[in-house]
C-alpha positions as CSV (number, residue, x, y, z in Angstrom):
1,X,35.7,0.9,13.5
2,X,37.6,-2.3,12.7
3,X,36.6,-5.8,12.2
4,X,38.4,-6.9,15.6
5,X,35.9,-4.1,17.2
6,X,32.9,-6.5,16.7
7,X,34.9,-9.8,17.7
8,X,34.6,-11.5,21.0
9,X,32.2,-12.6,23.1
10,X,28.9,-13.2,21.7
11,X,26.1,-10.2,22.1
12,X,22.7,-9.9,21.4
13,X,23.1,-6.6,18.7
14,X,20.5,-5.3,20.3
15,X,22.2,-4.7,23.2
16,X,24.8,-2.9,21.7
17,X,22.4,0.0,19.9
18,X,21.2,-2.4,17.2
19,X,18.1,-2.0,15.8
20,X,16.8,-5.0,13.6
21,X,14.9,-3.7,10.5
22,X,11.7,-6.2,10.5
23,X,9.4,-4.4,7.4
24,X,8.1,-0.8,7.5
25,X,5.9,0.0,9.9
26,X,4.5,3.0,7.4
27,X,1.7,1.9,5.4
28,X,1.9,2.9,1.6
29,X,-0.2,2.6,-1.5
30,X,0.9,3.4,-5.1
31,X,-1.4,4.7,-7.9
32,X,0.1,3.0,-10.9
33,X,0.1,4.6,-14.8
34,X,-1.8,1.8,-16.1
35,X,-4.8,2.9,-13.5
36,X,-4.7,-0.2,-10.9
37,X,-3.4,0.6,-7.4
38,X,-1.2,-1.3,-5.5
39,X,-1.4,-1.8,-1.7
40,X,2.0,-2.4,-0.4
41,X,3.1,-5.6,2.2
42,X,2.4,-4.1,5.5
43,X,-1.0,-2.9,4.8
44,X,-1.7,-5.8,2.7
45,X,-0.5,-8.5,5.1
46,X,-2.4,-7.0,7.8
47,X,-5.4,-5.8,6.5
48,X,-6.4,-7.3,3.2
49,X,-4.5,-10.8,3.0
50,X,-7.6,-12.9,3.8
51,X,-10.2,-10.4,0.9
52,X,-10.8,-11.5,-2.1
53,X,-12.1,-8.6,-3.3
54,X,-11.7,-5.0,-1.7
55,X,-14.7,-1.6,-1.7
56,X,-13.2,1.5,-3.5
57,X,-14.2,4.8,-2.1
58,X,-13.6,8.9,-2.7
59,X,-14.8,11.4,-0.7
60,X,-14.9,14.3,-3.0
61,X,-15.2,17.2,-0.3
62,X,-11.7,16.1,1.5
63,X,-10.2,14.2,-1.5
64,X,-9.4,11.5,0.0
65,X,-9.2,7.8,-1.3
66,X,-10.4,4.9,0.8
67,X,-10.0,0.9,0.4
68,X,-12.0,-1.5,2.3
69,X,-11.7,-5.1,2.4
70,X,-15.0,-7.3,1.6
71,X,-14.4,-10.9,2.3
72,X,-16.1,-12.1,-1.4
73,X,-15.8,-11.2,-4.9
74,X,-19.2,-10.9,-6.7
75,X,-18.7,-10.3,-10.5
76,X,-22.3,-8.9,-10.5
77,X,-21.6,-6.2,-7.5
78,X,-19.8,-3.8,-9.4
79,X,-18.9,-2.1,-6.2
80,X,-16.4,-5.0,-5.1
81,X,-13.3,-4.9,-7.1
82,X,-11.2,-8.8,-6.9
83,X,-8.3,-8.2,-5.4
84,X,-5.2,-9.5,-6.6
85,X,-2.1,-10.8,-4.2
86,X,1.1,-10.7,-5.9
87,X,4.2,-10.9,-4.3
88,X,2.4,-10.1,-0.7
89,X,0.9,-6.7,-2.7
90,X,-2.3,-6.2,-3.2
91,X,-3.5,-5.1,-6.5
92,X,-6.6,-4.0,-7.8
93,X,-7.7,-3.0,-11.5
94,X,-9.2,0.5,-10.8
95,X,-8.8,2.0,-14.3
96,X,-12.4,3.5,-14.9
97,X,-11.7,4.4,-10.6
98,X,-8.8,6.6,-11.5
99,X,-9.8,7.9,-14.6
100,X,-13.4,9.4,-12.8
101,X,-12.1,10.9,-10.1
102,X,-8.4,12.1,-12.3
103,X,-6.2,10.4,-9.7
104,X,-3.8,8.9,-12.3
105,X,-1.0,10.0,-13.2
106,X,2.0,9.3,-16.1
107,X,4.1,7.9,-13.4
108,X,3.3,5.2,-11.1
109,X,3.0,7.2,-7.9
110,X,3.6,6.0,-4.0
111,X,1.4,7.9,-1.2
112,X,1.7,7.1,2.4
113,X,-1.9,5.3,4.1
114,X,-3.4,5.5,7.0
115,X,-5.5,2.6,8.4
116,X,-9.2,3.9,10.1
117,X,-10.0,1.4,12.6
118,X,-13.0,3.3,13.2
119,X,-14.5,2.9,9.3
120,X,-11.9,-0.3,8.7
121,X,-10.5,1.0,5.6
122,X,-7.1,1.9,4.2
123,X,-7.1,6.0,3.2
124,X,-4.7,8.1,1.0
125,X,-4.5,11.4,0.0
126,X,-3.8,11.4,-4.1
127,X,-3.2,15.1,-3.8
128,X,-0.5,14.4,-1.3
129,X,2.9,14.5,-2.2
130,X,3.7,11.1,-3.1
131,X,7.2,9.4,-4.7
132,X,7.4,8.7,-8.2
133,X,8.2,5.4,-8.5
134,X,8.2,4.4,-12.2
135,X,11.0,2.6,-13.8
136,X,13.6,4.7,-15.5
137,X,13.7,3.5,-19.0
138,X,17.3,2.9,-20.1
């Protein structure tokens, strides 16, 4: 296809077979190798952008990992973790979290999420196979 192939008239791309990328409709989470966990845009714009602090669970029988929002941080409720936004991420220190249920890893590791409307938390599977998505070190 040349350039003179997309001159002319004006038309909406869309109309051609275009398909505008607007942000990933996927929701994903990363486990990072410093032990906080990272909830990435889409989840975190939709779900957790007006939490200061977030509720971490495990369910031990299925593995699973689950984050739910809570709308205040309470420094002496050891259950709520402050939330962090950076970047439109979410991040929350979860070192001791990672480390007792050995869901860390070396690598900073990306796992697909799945949002339960039902229970209103954000879940991952840590024994999934997620994407290593440390830096390479040059």
């Amino acid at each position: 296809m040349s350039q003179s192939d997309l001159e002319g008239e004006t038309v909406e791309p869309e109309e051609e077979g275009w398909v505008k990328f607007d942000g990933y409709d996927e929701l994903f989470v990363s486990v990072r190798k410093d032990g906080s966990i990272s909830i990435y845009s889409t989840a975190y714009e939709e779900f957790f952008a007006h939490s200061e602090a977030v509720i971490l669970f495990y369910n031990q029988d299925k593995d699973l990992v689950a984050i739910k929002p809570a709308n205040e941080y309470d420094k002496e409720d050891d259950s709520k973790r402050k939330l962090h936004e950076s970047n439109n991420l979410g991040k929350i220190t979860a070192k001791n979290f990672v480390k007792q249920y050995d869901i860390g890893s070396k690598n900073t590791i990306k796992y697909e999420a799945e949002w339960n409307e039902q229970r209103e938390m954000l879940i991952f599977d840590p024994t999934s196979q997620g994407k290593n998505v440390s830096k390479k070190s040059s």
